[in-house]
Backbone of each chain as ProteinMPNN parsed JSONL, in Angstrom:
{"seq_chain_A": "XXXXXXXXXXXXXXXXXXXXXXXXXXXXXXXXXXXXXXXXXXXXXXXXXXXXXXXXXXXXXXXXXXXXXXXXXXXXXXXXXXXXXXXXXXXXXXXXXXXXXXXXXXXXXXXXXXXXXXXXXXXXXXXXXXXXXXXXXXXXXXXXXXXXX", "coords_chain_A": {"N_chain_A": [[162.935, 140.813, 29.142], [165.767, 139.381, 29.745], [167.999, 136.96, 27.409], [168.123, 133.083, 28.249], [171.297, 132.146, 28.831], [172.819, 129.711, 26.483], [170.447, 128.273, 25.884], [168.905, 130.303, 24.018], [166.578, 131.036, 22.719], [164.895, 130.184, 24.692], [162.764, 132.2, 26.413], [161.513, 132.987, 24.042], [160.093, 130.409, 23.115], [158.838, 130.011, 25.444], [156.671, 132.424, 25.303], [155.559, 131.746, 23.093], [154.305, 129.401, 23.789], [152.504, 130.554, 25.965], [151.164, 131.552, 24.629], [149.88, 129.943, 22.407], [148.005, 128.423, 24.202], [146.328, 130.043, 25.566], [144.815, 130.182, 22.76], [144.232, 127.899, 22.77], [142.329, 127.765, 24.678], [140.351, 129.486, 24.139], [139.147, 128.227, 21.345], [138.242, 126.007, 22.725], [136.381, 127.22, 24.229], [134.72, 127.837, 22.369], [133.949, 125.871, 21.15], [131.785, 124.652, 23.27], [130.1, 126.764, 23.305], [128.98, 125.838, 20.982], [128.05, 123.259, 21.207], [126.121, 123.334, 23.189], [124.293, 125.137, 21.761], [123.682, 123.18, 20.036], [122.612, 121.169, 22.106], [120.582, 122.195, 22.658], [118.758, 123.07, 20.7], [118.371, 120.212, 19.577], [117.194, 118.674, 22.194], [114.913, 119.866, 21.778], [113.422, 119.334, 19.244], [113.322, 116.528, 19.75], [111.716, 116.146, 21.55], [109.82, 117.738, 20.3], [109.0, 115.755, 17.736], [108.225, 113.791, 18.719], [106.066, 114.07, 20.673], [104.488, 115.33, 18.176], [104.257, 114.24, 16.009], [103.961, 111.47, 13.809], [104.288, 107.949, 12.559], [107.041, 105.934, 11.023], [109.355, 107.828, 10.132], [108.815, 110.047, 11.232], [109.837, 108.758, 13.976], [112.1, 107.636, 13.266], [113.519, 110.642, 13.12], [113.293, 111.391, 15.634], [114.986, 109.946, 17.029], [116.991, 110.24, 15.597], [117.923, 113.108, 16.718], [117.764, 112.661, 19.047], [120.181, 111.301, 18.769], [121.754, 112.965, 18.525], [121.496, 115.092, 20.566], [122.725, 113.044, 22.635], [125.529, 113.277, 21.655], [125.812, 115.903, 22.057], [125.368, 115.971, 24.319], [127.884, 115.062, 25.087], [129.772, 116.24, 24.708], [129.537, 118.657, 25.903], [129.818, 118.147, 28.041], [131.435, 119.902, 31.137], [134.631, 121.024, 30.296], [137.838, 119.856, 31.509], [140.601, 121.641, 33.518], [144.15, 122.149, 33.323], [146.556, 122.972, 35.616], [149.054, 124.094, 37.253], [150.688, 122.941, 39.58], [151.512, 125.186, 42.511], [152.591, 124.695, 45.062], [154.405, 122.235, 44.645], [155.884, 123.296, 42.54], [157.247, 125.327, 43.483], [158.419, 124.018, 45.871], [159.753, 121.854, 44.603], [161.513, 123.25, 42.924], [162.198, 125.851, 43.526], [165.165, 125.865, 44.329], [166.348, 125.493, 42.735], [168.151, 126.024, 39.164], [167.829, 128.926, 37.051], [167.523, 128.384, 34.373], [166.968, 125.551, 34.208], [164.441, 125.507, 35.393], [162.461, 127.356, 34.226], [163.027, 125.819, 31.82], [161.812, 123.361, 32.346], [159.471, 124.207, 33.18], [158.246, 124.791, 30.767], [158.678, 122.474, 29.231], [156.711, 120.865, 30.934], [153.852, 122.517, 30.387], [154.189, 122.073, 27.391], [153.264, 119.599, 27.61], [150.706, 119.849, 28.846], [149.321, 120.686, 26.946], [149.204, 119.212, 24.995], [148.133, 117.263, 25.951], [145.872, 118.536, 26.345], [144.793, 119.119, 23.32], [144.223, 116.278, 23.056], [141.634, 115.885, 23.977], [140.277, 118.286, 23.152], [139.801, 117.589, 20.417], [138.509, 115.344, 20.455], [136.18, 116.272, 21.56], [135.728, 118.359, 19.127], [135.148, 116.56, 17.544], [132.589, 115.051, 18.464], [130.936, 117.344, 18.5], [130.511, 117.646, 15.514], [129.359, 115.219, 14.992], [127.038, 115.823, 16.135], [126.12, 117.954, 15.209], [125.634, 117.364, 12.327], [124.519, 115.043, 12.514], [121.386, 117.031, 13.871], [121.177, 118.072, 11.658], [120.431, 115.434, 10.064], [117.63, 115.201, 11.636], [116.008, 117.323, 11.324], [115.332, 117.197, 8.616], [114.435, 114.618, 8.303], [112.437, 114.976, 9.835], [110.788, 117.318, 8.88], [110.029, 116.017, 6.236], [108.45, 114.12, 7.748], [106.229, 115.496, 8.861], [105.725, 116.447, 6.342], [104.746, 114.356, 5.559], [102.375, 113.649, 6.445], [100.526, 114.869, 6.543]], "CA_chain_A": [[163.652, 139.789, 29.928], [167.097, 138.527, 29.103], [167.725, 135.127, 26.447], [168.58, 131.976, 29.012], [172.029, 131.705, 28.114], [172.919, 128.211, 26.07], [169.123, 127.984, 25.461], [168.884, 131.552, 23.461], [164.983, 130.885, 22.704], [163.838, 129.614, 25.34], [162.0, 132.883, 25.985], [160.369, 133.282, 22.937], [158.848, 129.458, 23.159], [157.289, 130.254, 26.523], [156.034, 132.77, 24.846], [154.715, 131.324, 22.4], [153.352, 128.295, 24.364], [151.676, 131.002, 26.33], [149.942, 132.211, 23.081], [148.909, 128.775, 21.639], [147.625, 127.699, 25.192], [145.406, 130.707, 25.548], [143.73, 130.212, 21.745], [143.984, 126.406, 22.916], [141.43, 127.917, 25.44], [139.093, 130.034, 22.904], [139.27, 127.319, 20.818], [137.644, 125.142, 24.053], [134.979, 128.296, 24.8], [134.005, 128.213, 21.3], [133.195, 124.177, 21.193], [131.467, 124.454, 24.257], [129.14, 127.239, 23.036], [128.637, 125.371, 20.128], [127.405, 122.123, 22.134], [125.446, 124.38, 24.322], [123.604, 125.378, 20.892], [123.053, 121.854, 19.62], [121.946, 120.347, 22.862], [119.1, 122.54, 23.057], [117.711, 122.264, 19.601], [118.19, 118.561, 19.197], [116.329, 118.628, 22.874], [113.234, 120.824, 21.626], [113.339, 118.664, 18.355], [113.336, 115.352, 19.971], [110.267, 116.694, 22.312], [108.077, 118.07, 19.254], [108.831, 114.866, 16.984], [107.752, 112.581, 19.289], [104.555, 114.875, 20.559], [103.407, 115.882, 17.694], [104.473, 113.504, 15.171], [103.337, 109.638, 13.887], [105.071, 107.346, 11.751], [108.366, 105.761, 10.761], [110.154, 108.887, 9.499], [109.118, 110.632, 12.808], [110.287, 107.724, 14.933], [113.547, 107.794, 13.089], [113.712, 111.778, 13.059], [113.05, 111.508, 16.785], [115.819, 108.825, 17.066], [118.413, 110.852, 15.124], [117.835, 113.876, 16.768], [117.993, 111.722, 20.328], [121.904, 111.079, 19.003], [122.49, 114.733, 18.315], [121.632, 115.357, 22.247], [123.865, 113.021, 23.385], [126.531, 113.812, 21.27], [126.563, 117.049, 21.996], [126.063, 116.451, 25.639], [128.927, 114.532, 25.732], [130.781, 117.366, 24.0], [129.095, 119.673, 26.543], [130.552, 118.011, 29.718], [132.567, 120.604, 31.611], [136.025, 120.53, 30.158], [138.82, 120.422, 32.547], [141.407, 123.012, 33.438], [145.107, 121.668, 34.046], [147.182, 124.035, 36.22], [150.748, 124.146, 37.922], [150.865, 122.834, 41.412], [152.492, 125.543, 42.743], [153.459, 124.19, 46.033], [155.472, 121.322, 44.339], [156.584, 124.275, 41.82], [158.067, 126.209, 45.008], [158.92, 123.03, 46.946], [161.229, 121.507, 43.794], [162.189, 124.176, 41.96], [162.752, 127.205, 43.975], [166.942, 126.198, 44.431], [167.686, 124.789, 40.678], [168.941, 126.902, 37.986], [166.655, 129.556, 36.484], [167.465, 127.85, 32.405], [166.465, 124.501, 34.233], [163.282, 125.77, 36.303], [162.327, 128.013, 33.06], [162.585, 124.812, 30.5], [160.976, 122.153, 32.917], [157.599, 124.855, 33.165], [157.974, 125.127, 29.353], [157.918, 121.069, 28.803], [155.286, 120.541, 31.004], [153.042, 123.314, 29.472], [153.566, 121.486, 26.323], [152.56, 118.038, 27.779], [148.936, 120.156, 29.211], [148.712, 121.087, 25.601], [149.369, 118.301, 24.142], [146.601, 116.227, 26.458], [143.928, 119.137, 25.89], [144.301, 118.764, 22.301], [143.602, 115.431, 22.239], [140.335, 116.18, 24.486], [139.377, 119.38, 22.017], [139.494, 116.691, 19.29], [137.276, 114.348, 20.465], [135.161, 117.245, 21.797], [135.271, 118.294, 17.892], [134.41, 115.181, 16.325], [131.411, 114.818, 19.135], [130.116, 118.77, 18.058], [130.588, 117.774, 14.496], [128.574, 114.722, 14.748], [125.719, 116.447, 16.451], [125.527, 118.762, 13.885], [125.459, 116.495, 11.205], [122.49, 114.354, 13.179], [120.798, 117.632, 13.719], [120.554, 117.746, 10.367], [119.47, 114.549, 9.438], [116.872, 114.95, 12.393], [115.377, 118.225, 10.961], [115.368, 116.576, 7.672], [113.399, 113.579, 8.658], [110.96, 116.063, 10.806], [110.242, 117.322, 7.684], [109.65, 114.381, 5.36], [107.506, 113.323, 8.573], [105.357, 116.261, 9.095], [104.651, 116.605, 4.763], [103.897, 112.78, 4.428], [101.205, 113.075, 8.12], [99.069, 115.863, 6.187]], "C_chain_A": [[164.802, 139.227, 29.076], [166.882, 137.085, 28.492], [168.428, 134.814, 27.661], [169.921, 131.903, 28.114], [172.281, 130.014, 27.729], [171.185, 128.274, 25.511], [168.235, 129.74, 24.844], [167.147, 131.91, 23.332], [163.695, 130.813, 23.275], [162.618, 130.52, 25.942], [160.575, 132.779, 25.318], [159.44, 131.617, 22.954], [158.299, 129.658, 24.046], [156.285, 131.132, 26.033], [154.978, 132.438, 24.119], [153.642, 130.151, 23.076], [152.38, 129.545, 24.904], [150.244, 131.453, 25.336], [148.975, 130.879, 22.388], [147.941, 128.538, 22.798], [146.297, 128.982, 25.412], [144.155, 130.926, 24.154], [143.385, 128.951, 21.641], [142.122, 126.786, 24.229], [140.043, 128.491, 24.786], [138.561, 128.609, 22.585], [138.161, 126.446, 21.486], [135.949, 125.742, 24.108], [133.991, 127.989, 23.428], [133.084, 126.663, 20.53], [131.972, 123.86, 22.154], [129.806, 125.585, 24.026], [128.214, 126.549, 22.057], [127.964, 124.083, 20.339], [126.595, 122.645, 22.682], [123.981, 124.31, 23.133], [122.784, 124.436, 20.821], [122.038, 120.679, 20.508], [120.817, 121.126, 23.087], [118.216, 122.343, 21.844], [117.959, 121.05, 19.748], [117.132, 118.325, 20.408], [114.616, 118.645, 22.066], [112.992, 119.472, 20.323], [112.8, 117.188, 18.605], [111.832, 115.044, 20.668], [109.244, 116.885, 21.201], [107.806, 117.135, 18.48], [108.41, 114.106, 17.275], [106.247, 112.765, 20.202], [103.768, 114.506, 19.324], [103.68, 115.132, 16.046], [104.078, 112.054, 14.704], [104.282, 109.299, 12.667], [106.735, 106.721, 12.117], [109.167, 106.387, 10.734], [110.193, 109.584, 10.826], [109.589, 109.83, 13.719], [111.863, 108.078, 14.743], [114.229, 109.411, 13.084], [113.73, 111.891, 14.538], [114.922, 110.705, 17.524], [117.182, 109.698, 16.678], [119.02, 112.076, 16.136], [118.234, 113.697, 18.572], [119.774, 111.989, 20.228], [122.37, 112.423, 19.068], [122.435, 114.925, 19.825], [122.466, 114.859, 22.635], [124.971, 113.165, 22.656], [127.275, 114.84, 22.202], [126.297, 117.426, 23.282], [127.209, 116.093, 26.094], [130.219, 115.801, 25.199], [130.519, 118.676, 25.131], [129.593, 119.646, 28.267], [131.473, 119.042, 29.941], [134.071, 119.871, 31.107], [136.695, 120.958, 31.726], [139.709, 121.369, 32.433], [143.182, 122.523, 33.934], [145.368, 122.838, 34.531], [148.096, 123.425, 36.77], [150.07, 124.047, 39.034], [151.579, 124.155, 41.802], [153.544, 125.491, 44.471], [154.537, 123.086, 45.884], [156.351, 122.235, 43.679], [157.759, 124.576, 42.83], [159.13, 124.845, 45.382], [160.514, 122.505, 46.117], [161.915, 122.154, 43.0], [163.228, 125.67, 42.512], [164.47, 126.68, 44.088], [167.631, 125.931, 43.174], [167.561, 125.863, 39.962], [167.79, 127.674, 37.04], [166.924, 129.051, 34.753], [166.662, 126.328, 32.798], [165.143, 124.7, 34.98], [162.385, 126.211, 35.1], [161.581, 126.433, 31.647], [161.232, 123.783, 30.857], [159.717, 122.662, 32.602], [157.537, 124.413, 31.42], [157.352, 123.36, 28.835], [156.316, 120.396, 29.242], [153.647, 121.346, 30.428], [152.841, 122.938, 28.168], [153.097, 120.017, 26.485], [150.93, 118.646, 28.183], [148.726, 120.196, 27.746], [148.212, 120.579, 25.453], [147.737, 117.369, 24.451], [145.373, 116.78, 26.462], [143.641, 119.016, 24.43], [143.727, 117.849, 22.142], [142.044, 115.22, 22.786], [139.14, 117.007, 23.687], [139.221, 118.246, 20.777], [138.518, 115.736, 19.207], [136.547, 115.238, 20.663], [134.692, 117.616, 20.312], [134.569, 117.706, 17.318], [132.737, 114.945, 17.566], [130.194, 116.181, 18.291], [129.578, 118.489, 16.176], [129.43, 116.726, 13.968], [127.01, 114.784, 15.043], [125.297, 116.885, 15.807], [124.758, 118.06, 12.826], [123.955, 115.728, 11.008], [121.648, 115.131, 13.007], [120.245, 117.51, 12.5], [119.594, 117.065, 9.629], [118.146, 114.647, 10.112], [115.564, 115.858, 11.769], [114.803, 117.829, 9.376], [113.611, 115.947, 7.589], [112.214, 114.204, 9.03], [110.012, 116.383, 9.859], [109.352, 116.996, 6.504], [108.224, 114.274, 6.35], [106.174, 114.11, 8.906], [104.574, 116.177, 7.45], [104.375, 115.345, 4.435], [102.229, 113.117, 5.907], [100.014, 113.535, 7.44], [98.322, 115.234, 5.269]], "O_chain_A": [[164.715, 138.733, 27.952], [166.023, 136.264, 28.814], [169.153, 135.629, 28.233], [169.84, 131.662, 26.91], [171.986, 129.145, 28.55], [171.128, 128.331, 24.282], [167.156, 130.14, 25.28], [166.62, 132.915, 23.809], [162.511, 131.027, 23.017], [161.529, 129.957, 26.063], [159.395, 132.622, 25.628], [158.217, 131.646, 22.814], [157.077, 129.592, 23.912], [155.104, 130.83, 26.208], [153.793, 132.696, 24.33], [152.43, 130.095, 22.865], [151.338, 129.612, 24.252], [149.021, 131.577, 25.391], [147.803, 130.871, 22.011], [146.798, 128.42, 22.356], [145.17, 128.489, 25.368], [143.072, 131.501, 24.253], [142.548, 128.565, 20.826], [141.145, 126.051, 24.374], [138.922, 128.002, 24.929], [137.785, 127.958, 23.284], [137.175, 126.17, 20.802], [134.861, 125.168, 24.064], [132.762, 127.927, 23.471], [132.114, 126.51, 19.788], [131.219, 122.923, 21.888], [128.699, 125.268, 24.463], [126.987, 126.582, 22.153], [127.166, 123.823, 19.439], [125.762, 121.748, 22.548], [122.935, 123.712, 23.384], [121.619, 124.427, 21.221], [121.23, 119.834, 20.121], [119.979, 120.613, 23.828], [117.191, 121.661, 21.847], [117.195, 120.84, 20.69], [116.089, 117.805, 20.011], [113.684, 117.858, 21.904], [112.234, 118.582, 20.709], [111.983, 116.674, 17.842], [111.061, 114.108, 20.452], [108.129, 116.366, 21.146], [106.622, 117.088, 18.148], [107.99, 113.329, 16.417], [105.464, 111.834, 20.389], [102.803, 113.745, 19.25], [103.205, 115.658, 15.039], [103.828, 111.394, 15.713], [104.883, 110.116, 11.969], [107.415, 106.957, 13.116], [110.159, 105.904, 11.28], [111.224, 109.745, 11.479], [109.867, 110.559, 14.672], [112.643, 108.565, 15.562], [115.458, 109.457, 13.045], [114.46, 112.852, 14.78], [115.676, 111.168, 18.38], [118.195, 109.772, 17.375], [120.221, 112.149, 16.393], [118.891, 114.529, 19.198], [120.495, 112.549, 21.053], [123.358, 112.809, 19.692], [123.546, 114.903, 20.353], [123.335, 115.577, 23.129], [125.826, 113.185, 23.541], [128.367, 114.884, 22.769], [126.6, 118.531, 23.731], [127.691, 116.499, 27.152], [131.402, 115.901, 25.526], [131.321, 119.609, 25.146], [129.699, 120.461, 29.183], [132.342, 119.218, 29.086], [134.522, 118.752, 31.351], [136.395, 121.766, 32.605], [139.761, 122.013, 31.386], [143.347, 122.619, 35.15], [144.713, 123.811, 34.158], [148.056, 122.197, 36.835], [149.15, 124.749, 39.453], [152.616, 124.17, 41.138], [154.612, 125.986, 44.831], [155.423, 122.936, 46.725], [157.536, 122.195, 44.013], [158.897, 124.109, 42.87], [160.342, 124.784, 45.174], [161.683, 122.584, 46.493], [162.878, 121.691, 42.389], [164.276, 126.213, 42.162], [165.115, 127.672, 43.745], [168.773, 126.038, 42.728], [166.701, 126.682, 40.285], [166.97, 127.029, 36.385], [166.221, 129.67, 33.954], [165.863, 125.865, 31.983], [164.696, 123.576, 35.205], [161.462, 125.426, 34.882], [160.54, 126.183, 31.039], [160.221, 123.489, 30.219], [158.888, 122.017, 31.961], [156.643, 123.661, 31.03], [156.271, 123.025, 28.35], [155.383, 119.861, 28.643], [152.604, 120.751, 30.159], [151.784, 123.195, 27.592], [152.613, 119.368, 25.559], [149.974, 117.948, 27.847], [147.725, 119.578, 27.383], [146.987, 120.678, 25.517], [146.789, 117.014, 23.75], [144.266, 116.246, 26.525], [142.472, 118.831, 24.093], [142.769, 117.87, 21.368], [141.277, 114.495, 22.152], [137.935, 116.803, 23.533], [138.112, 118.306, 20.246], [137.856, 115.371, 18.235], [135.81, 115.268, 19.678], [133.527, 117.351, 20.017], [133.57, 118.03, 16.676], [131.752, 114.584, 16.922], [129.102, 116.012, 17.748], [128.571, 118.985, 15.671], [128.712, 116.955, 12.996], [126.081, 114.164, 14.526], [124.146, 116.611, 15.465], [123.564, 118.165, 12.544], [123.004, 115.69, 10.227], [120.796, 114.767, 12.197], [119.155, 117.008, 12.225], [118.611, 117.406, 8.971], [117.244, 114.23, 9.385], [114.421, 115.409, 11.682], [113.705, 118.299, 9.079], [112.492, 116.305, 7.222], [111.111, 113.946, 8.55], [108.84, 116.009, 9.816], [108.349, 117.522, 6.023], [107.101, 114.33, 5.85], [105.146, 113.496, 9.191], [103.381, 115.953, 7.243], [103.881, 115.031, 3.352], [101.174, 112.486, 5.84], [98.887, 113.045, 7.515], [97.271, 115.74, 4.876]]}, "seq_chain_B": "XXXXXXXXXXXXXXXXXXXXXXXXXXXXXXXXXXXXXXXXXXXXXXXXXXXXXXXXXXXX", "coords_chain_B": {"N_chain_B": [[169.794, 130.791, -3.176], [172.2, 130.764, -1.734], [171.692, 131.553, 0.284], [169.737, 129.828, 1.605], [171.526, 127.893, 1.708], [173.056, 128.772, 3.938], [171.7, 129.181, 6.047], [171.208, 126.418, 6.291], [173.249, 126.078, 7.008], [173.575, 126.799, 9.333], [171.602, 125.723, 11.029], [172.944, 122.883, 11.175], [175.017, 123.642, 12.667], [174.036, 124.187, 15.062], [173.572, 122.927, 18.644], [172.243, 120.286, 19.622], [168.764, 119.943, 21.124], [167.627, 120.254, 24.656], [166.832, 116.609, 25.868], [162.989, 116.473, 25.876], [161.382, 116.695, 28.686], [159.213, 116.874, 30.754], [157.442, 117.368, 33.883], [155.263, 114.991, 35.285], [153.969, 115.661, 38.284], [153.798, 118.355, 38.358], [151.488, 119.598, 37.218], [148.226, 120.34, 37.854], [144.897, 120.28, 39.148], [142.417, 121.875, 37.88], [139.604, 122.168, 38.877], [140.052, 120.294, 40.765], [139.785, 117.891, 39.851], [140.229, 114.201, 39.617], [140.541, 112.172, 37.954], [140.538, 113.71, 35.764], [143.32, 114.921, 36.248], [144.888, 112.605, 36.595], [144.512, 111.595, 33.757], [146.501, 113.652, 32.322], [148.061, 113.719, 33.764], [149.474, 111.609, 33.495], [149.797, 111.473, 30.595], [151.846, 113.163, 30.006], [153.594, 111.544, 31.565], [154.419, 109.646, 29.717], [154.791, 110.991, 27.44], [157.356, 111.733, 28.8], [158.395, 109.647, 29.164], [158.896, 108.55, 26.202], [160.415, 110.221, 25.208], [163.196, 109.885, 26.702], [163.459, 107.6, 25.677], [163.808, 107.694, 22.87], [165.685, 110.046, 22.955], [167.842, 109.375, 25.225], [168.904, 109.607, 28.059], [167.345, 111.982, 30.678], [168.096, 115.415, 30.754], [167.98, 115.846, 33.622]], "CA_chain_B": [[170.464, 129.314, -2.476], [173.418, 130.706, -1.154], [170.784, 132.218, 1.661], [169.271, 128.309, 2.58], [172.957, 127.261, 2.158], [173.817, 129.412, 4.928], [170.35, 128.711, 7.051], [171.381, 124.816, 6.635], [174.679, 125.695, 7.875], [173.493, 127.663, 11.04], [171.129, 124.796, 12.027], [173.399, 122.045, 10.928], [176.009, 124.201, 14.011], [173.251, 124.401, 16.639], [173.334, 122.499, 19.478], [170.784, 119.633, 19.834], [167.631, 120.514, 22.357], [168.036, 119.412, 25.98], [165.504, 116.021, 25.764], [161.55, 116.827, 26.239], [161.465, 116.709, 29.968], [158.152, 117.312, 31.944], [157.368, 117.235, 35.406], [153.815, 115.325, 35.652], [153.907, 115.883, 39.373], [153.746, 119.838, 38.631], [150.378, 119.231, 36.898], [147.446, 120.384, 38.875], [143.514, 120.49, 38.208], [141.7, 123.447, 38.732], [138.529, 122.133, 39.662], [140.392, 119.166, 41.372], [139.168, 116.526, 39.071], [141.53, 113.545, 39.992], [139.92, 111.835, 36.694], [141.292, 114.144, 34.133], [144.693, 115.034, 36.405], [145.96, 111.522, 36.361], [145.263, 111.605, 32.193], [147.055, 114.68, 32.164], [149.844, 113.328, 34.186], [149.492, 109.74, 32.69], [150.307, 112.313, 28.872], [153.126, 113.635, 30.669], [154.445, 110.714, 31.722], [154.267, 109.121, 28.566], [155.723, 111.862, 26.34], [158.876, 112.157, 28.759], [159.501, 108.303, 28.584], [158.948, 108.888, 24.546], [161.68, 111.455, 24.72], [164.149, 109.29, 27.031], [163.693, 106.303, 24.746], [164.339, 108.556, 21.832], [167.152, 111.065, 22.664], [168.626, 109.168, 25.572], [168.749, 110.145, 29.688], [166.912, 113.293, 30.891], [169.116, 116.478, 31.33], [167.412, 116.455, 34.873]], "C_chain_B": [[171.482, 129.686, -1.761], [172.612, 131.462, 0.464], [170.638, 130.841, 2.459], [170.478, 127.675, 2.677], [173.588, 128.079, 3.94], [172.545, 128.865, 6.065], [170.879, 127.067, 7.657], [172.628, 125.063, 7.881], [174.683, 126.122, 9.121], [172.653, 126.501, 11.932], [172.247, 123.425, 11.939], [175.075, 122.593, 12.66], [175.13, 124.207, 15.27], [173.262, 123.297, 17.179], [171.964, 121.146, 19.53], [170.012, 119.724, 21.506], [168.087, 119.296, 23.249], [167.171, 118.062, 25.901], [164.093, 116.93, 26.896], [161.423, 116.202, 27.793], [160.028, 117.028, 31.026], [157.919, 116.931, 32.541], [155.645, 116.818, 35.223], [153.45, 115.732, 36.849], [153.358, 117.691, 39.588], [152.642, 120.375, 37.941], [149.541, 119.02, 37.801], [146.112, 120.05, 38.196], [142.813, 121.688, 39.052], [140.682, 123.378, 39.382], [138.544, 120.6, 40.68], [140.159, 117.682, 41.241], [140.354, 115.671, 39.288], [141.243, 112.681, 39.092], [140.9, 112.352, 35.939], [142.226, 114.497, 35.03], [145.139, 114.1, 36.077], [145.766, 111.287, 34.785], [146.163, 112.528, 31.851], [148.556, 114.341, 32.842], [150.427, 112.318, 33.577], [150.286, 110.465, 31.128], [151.444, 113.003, 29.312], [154.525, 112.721, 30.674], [155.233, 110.117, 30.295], [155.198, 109.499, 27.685], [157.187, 111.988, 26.942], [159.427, 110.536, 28.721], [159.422, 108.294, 26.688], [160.43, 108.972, 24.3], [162.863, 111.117, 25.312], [164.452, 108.433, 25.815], [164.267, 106.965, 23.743], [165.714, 109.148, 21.915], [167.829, 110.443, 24.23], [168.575, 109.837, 27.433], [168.378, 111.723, 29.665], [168.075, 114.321, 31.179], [169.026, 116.71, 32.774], [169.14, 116.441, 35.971]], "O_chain_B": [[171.811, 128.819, -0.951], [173.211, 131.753, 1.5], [171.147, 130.617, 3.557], [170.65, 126.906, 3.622], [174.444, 127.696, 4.737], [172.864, 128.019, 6.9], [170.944, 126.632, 8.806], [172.857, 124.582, 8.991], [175.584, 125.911, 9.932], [172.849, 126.301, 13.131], [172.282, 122.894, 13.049], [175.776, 121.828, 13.322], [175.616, 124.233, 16.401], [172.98, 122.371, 16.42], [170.776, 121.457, 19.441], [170.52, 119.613, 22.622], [168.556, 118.177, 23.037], [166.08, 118.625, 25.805], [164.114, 117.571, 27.946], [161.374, 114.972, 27.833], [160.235, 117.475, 32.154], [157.944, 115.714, 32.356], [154.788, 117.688, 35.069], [152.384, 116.339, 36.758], [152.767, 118.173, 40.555], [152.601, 121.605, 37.919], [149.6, 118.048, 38.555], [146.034, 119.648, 37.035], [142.729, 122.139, 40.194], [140.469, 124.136, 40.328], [137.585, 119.995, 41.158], [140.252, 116.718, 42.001], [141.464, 116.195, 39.193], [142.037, 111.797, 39.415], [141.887, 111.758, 35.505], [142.73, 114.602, 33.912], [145.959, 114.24, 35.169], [146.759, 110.777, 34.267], [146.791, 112.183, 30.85], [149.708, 114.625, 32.514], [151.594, 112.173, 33.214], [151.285, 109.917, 30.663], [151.984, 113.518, 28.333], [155.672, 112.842, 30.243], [156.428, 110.211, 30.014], [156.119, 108.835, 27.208], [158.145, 112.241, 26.212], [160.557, 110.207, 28.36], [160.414, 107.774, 26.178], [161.26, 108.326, 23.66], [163.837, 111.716, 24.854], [165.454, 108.526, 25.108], [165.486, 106.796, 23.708], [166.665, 108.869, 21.184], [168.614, 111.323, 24.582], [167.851, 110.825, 27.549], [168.891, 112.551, 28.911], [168.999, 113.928, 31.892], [169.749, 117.556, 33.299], [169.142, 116.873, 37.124]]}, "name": "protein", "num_of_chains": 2, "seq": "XXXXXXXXXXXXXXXXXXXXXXXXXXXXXXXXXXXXXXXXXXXXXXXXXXXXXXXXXXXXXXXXXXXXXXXXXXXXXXXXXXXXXXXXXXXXXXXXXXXXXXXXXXXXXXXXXXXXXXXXXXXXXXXXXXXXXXXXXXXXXXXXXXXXXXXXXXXXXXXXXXXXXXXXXXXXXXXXXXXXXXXXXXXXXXXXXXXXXXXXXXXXXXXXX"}
């Protein structure tokens, strides 16, 4: 496809937006598995510590392991999906100038980015703190099972 | 140096970019969440008054 004249690039950034926006999507799949993970152990965990467990250490291993679930269900909520209207697309675009129809898609493609990053980020920091809990939860479990015997 | 001297001098000739311009209106949701569209348009909005305030009336 021909460079937009005056805007020689503009091309190659759709391009590229297309490329970040599709490993902006991995990126998404791969948080989402990873929540998926955590909310089922921290589940099972939270279930056997509070079964089959007594004490302080299991209370609080039960407790930690509680935050890891919701963490990492809140990390597990269906993300959303922006997309192009394309009946407004059509409706306001189809007669203006293929460098100004061209750029407009390109800006708004980097405003979806922009607002899924800051969604994958909190989604991060949610996955990250699950983990972390997990941890301490399995920890504690631990501690709580070798002090019971 | 006489390479980044010449680099400077090719961007220091280019043109400055049209301002950051996006259409939140052309912002859909796929599973029709009207929740996360209006943040998505609301980050739209946002970034093109940014980019007025900044560089000055839209090219629109």
């Amino acid at each position: 496809m021909p460079a937009v004249p005056g805007l020689p690039s503009l091309e190659l950034l759709a391009e590229e937006a297309a490329a970040e926006l599709a490993a902006q999507e991995r990126r998404g799949d791969a948080l989402d598995s990873k929540a998926g993970v955590l909310l089922g152990f921290s589940g099972v965990l939270v279930a056997l510590t509070a079964s089959n467990l007594e004490g302080g250490t299991a209370d609080a291993a039960a407790l930690v392991a509680g935050i890891a679930a919701l963490c990492a269900g809140g990390a597990f909520v269906p993300r959303s999906f922006p997309t192009l209207a394309l009946r407004r697309l059509r409706d306001s675009y189809l007669t203006s100038a293929d460098e100004f129809t061209r750029l407009r898609l390109l800006d708004t493609r980097i405003a979806m980015y922009e607002e899924t990053q800051r969604l994958l980020a909190i989604k991060g920091w949610l996955v990250a703190i699950a983990s972390a809990a997990l941890g301490i939860a399995v920890v504690l479990a631990v501690i709580a099972s070798t002090m019971g015997d | 140096m006489s390479d980044n001297a010449t680099v400077s001098s090719d961007q220091a000739d280019r043109p400055a970019p049209p301002p950051f311009d996006p259409d939140p209106e052309l912002i859909a949701h796929l599973e029709g969440n009207e929740f996360a569209l209006k943040g998505y348009r609301r980050k739209a909005q946002e970034l093109r008054d940014e980019a007025r305030r900044d560089g000055g009336p839209s090219h629109a």
